[in-house]
Phi, psi and omega in degrees: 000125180315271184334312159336286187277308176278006171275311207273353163325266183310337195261319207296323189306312177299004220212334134275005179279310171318311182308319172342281180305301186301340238234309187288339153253358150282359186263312164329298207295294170326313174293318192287307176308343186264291003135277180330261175003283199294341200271346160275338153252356162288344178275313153342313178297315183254003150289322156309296229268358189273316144336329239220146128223182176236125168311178184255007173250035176094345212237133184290133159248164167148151169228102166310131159233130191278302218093020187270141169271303194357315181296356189264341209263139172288126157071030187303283284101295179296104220175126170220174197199143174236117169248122193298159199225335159297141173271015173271349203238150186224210172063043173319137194256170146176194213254151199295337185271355168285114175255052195141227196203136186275083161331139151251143178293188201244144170312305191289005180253317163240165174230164158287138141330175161275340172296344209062020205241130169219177164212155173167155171311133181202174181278169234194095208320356204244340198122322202267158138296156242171143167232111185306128133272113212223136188216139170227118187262117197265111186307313208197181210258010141256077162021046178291157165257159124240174173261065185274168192212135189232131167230115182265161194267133170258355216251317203270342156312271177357306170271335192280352175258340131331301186294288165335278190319309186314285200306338183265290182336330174293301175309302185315303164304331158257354163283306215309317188266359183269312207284314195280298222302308192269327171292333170277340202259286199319330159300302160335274180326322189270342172269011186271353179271336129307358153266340126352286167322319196269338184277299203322302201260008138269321198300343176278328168282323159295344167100019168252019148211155137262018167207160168292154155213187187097182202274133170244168152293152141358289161356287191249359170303288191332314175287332191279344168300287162335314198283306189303348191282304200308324203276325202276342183248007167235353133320318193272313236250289178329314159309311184293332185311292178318320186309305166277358179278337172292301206308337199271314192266010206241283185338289207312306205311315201307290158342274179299344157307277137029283204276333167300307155322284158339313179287334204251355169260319152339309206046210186050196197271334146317298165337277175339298157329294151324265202293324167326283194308321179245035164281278203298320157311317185266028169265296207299338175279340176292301206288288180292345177285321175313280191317320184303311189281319177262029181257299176342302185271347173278330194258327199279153174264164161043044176272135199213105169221146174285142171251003162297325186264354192283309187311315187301324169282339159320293197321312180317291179332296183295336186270323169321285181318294192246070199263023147295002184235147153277132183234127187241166198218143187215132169189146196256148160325282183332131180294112163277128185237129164295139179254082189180164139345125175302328183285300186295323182294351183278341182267348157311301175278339190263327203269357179282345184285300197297305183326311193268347175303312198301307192276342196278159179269302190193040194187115163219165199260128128250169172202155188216113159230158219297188193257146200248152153290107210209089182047196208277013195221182194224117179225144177257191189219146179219102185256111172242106167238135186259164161241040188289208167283005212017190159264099191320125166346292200293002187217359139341291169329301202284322178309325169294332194270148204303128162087341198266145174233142201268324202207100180267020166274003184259148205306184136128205177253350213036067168237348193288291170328335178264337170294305191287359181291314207294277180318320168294352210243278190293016168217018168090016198219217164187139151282127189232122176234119175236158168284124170281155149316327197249007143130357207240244220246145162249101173245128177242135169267152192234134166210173195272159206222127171312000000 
């Protein structure tokens, strides 16, 4: 289905560009936050370290203030410490939220910049992870070291980037699903005038039009103009067709008139002979213009016939015909329309009747039901049942075929059955020869319905 694949095309394309995007600005976001983070504790460092001197009797002073309350609040994150790093200096500071002690790594494991500067990760007196900015600084011009130190909480980064990524995600997800939502409708829109084309060309095919019409797009005009070319040149081709196939039975018939007439004035068995065989030509010629004229009417648009009043007039005929036999008849209220030709369903049905008149002891069944869902199409049923002899399973088969007669003291040709094959055959539809209920031949035709 068009509409199907460029609505799930397009929503799928969307739907990895958003991942893209979420995936490309939580990566930003994380960079622009890490780069903020060090650049608060290189401000912290060097404000602790501006802070700090050394007495001239050793002991580091100084009242740092960063301007952080954090640095106040016990066991934050947030937390610095100035360490003599010299054996002249003694009395190490740090900060009221530092509650325990911060591990420093070894030199030769983080080693210093050239700056005197290193950084890393550590536990925290709390738990958190924590990022060290560790600096070592010479006080005075006797060459005191101290150990300064800013440690800022990463765990509380973390989450605040964590947090972040959910919310654009979240946000993404719902433009994402508003952006398919309006892209699927705008597809909707635009593909409607191909459901247009398709309403068009059932109504044509059901027989309330003979052309496409209506307002198309620019677009879809050009094809709905073709189509209208295509059905007016396979209308025009089916007519010529129908012509000659009337003119080809117009031809024959006089001739084999002729020749039937002859066989029967001659007499004797060359006569017999004679008026048989063209007798048997003109069935067989009868028999294939059928199949011609409805392989024709199976290619034509917009063909219709009821089959409630065609079939009631079969009956009339048939009750006409035979009235030593009973004919019961079942047809439902709904009106049923055949998508075919008024001829073929009468030779359908008259040769299924004459058939079962022909073989029943005193009894035949018709029945009509009404038209069922069947895949994408709509079918009806035509059940003609007898109380004859049937027909045995294994010879079913045989029945169908053009010309074979199962029990040759009873008149005919054995055509009626291969006729009615033939035609249910050119419409799409199917024959079933079953043991009836009522002992004899059961045939139900199943064909398509308007």
């Amino acid at each position: 289905m068009v509409t199907f694949r460029v609505v799930a095309f397009s929503s799928i394309w969307a739907v990895i560009a958003l991942v893209v995007i979420a995936t490309v600005i939580s990566a930003l976001f994380r960079q622009v936050s890490n780069r903020g983070f060090e650049e608060v504790l290189s401000a912290h460092l060097f404000n602790l370290i501006a802070s700090v001197s050394a007495s001239e009797a050793g002991s580091l002073v100084g009242s740092p203030n960063l301007g952080d309350l954090r640095f106040s609040e016990p066991l934050s994150g947030w937390y610095w410490s100035v360490e003599p790093a010299s054996e002249a200096l003694r009395n190490p500071l740090r900060s009221p939220s530092l509650v325990g002690t911060v591990p420093s790594p070894p030199q030769n494991v983080v080693p210093f910049s050239r700056e005197f500067q290193r950084t890393y990760l550590a536990k925290g007196p709390g738990g958190e992870d924590i990022q060290v900015l560790e600096a070592e600084i010479v006080l005075d011009e006797a060459d005191r070291i101290a150990r300064f130190r800013v440690m800022g909480n990463r765990s509380e980064l973390e989450r605040e980037i964590a947090d972040f990524a959910q919310q654009l995600f979240v946000y993404l997800a719902i433009f994402g699903l508003g952006m398919v939502a309006i892209n699927a409708f705008a597809i909707l829109i635009a593909l409607r005038p191909l459901q247009g084309i398709r309403q068009a060309l059932a109504s044509i095919r059901a027989g309330t039009a003979e052309r496409l019409s209506g307002p198309f797009p620019g677009e879809i005009a050009p094809l709905a103009d073709e189509t209208n070319a295509l059905i007016e040149s396979n209308r025009r081709i089916i007519e010529r067709s129908r012509k000659q196939v009337g003119n080809l039975a117009h031809s024959l018939k006089t001739p084999l008139a002729v020749l039937m007439n002859e066989g029967r004035a001659m007499g004797g068995g060359q006569g017999t002979l004679i008026s048989t065989q063209a007798s048997a030509m003109q069935q067989q010629i009868d028999h294939y213009l059928q199949r011609a004229r409805a392989a024709a009417q199976r290619s034509a648009l917009a063909q219709r016939s009821p089959v409630n009043e065609t079939l009631a007039r079969m009956v009339r005929v048939t009750e006409k015909l035979n009235p030593e036999k009973e004919l019961t008849v079942r047809m439902p209220e709904e009106a049923v329309v055949f998508a075919g030709e008024r001829e073929d369903l009468e030779e359908i049905a008259g040769n299924l009747l004459e058939n079962a008149m022909k073989w029943a002891r005193g009894r035949v069944t018709l029945s009509l039901h009404p038209p069922q869902e069947e895949g994408d199409e709509r079918s009806f049923r035509i059940i003609v049942e007898d109380d004859g002899p049937g027909i045995p399973e294994d010879q079913a088969r045989q029945a169908l075929k053009r010309g074979r007669r199962l029990d040759e003291t009873k008149p005919g040709t054995g055509l009626g059955l291969a006729i009615v094959a033939d035609l249910v055959g050119e419409y799409g539809g199917g024959l079933s020869l079953e043991r009836s209920q009522l002992g004899g031949l059961r045939a139900e035709v199943t064909l398509l319905s308007a």
